[in-house]
C-alpha positions in Angstrom: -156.4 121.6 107.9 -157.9 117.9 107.5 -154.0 116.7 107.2 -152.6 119.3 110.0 -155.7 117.6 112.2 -155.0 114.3 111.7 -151.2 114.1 112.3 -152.2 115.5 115.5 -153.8 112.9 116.5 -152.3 110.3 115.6 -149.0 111.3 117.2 -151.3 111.8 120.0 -152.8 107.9 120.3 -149.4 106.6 119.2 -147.9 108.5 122.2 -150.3 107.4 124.5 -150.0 103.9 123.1 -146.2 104.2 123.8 -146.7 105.3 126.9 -149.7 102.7 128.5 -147.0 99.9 126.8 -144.0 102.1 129.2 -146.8 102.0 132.0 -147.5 98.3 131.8 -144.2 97.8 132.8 -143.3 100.5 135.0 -146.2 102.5 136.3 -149.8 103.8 137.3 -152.7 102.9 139.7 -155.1 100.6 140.7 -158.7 101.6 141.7 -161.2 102.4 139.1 -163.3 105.1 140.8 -164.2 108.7 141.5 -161.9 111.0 140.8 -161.7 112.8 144.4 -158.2 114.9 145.2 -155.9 112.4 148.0 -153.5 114.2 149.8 -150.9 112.3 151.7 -150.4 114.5 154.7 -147.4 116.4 154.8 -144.6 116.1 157.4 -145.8 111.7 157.7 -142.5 110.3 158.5 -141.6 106.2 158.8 -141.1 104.7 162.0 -137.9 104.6 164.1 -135.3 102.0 162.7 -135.4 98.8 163.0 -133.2 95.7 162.7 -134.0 93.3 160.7 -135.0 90.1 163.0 -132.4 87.8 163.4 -131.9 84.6 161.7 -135.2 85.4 160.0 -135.2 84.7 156.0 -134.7 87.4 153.0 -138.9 86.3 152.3 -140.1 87.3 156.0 -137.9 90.5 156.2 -139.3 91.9 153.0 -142.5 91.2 154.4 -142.2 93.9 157.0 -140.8 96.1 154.4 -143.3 96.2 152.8 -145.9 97.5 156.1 -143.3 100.2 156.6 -143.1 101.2 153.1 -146.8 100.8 152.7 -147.4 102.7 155.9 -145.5 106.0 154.6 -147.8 106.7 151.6 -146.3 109.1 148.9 -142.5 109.8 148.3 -140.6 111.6 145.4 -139.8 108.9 142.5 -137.0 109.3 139.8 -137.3 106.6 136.9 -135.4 105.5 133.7 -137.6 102.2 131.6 -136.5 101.4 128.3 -138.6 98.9 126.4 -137.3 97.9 123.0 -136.1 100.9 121.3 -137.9 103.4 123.3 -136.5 105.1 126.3 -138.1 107.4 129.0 -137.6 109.4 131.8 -140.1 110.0 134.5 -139.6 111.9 137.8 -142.7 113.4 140.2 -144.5 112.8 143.6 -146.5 110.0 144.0 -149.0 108.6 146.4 -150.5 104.9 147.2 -152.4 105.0 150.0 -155.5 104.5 147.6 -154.5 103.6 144.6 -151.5 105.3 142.9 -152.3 109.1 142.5 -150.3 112.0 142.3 -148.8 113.9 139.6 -145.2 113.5 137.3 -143.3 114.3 134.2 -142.3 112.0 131.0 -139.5 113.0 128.8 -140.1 110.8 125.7 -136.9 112.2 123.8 -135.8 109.1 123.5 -138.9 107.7 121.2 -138.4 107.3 117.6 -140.0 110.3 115.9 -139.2 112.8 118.7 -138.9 115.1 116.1 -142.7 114.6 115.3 -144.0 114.8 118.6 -142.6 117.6 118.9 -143.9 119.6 116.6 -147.3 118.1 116.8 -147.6 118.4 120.7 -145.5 120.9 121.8 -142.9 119.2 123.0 -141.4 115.8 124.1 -141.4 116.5 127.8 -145.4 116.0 129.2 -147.3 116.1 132.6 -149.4 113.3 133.7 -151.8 113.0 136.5 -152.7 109.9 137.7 -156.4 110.0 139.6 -159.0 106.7 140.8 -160.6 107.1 137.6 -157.5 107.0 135.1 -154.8 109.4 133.8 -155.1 112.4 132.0 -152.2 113.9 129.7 -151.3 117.5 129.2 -150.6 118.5 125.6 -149.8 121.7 123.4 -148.9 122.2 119.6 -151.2 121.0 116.9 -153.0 119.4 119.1 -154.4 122.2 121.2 -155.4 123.7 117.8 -157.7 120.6 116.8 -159.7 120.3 120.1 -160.7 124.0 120.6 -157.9 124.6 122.8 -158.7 121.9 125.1 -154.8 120.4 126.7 -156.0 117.5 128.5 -156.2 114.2 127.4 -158.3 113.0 129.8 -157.3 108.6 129.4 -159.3 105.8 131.3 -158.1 102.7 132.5 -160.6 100.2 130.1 -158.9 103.3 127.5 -155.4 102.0 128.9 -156.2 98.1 128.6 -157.2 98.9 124.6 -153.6 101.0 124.3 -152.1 97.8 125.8 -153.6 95.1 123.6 -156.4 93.9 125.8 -154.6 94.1 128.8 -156.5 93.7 132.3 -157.4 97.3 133.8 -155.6 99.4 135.6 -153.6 96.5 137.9 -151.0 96.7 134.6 -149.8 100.2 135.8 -148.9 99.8 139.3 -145.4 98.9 139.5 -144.0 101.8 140.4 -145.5 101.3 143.8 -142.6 100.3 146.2 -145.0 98.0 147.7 -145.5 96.0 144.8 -142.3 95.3 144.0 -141.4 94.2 147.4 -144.8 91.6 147.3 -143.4 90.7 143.6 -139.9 89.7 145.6 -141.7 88.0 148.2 -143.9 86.0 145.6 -140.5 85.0 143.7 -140.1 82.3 146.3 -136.6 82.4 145.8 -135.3 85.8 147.3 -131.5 86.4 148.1 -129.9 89.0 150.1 -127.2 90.1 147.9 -125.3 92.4 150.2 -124.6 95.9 151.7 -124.6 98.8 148.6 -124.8 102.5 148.7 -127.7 104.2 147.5 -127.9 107.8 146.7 -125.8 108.1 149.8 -127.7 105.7 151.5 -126.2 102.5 152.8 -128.9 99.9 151.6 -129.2 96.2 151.7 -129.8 94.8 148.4 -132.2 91.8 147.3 -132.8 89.9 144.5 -134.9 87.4 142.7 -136.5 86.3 139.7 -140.1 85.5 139.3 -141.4 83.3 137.0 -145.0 82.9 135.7 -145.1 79.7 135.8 -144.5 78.9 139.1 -145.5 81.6 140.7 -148.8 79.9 142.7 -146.4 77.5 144.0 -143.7 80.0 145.2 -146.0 82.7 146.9 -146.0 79.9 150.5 -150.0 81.7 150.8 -148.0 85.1 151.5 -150.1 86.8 149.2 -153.8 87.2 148.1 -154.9 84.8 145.5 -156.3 88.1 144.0 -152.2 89.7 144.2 -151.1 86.4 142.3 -153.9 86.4 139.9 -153.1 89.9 138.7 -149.1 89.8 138.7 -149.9 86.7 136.4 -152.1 88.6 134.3 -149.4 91.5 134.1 -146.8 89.7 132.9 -148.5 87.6 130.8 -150.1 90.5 129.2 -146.9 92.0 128.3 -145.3 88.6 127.1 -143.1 87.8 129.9 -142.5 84.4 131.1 -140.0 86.0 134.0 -138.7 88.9 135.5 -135.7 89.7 137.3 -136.5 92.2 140.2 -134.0 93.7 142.6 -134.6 95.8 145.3 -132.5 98.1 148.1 -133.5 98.5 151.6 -133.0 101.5 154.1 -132.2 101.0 157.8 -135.8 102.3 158.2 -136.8 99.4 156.4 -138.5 101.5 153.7 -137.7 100.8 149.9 -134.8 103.2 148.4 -134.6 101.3 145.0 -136.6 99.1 142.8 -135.3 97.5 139.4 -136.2 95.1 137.3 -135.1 93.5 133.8 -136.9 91.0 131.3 -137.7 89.9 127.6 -141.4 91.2 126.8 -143.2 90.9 123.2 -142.5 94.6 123.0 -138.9 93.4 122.9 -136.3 93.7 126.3 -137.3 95.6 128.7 -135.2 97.1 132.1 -136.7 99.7 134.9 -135.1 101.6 137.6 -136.9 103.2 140.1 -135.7 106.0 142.8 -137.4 106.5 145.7 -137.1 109.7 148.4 -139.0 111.8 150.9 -141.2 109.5 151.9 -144.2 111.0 153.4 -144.2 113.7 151.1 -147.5 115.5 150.2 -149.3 114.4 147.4 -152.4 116.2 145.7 -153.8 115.1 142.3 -157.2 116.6 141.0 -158.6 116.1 137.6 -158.5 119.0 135.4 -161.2 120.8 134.2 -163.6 119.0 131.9 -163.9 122.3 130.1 -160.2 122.0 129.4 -160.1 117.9 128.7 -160.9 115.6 126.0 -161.5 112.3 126.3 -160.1 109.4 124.4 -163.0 108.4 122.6 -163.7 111.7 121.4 -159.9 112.2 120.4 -160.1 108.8 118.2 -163.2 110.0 116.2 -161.2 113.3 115.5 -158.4 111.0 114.0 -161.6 109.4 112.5 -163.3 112.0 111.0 -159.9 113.7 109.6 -159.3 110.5 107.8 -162.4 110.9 105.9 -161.9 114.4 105.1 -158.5 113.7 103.2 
């Protein structure tokens, strides 16, 4: 039992290791906090179209992008990151009105030792909730058997900064807000409007950019918060990037369709896409119960204490 127990967890913390590394590049939220339900209310739709303002630059238009995109709250996400070897696939409803909440699901098929997970959690395919206070991680297999039947993992963000090597708090996960990749163009200080592309069916306009660590207090022209440029600095730096290419596609509605980005990170190269649909879609995400959940201190003194009894 001391041997079934502690491959359990260590596929466990390897998988959430694996995933806050996926995260620091891809995903997550942003307020440390209580753990209160946020529901972005249903039928919120985005503003009539707009044109962009003439003769106005690719910096200045992005900048209203980002108010409308802000201003719709939630939408659907579909997402592909590869970092290194490892691959996932994400897809869910997300909100980031206060901090990125909602709920989603990561196939990790495409980690090496699938085949372990597998069989030690029940799968390769696993929900995540995202709440103000951190994530928590649903889980089956082995690993139901060695915490009294609890399924939750329950993971918080100083828990996330450990997975990630020390990174800083919960700021490392929030790139799959739309938002955020529009202020990372912006702060790029080099944006180009690449042209008109089709988007899921969607004519879009497409921009680009690459933003570099380095210069990035020079190339921001004030347009974001010392705090914003302080923690995109910290992100990358964390992860080992020195730049990042990011490329995003516009709507007529002036509401992010598309986000992608590509660079070389100490976890090896690194590329995310990003979908985005029905904006304004409702969003609920509550923490489960604590009668169901285990936290990640507790799981590591379970690894611990099987350890020993081998």
């Amino acid at each position: 039992m001391a041997g079934t127990r502690k491959t359990a967890v260590a596929v466990v913390l390897a998988a959430l290791a694996l995933t806050a590394t996926a995260c620091n590049n891809d995903s997550g939220a942003k307020n440390a906090g209580s753990a209160a339900p946020t529901t972005a209310a249903a039928g919120t739709t985005a503003a009539a179209p707009e044109a962009a303002p003439a003769k106005v630059s690719p910096a200045v238009f992005l900048e209203q992008v980002g108010k409308k995109t802000g201003a719709a709250k939630s939408a659907k996400i579909d997402e592909e990151v590869t970092v290194g070897g490892i691959s996932m696939k994400v897809d869910g409803a997300l909100g980031w009105a206060d901090g990125l909440q909602g709920e989603m699901t990561m196939d990790m098929a495409g980690l090496p030792g699938a085949d372990k997970m597998a069989a030690g959690l029940g799968g390769t395919a696993f929900t995540y909730r995202f709440v103000n206070d951190g994530m928590y991680m649903k889980l089956g297999g082995q690993f139901a058997q060695v915490t009294d039947g609890r399924h939750w993992v329950h993971v918080g963000y100083d828990d996330i900064s450990k997975l990630q090597g020390g990174a800083n708090s919960a700021d490392q996960l929030k790139k799959a807000d739309p938002v955020e990749a529009v202020q990372a163009l912006i702060a790029s200080g080099g944006v180009t409007e690449v042209g008109k592309e089709t988007v899921g069916g969607k004519p879009t306009t497409h921009y680009t950019g690459t933003l570099k660590v380095a210069d990035l207090v020079a190339a921001n022209g004030n347009k974001l918060s010392p705090e914003q440029v302080d923690r995109m600095k910290k992100s990358l730096s964390t992860a080992g990037v020195t730049s990042e290419t990011i490329d995003v596609w516009v709507d007529a509605d002036q509401l992010v369709v598309k986000q992608a980005g590509q660079a070389d990170s100490k976890a090896g190269a690194m590329k995310f896409s990003v979908t985005y649909s029905d904006y304004g879609t409702p969003v609920a995400a509550t923490a489960p119960d604590k009668s169901d959940t285990i936290e990640m201190a507790e799981l590591a003194q379970l690894g611990k204490n099987a350890g020993a009894g081998n």
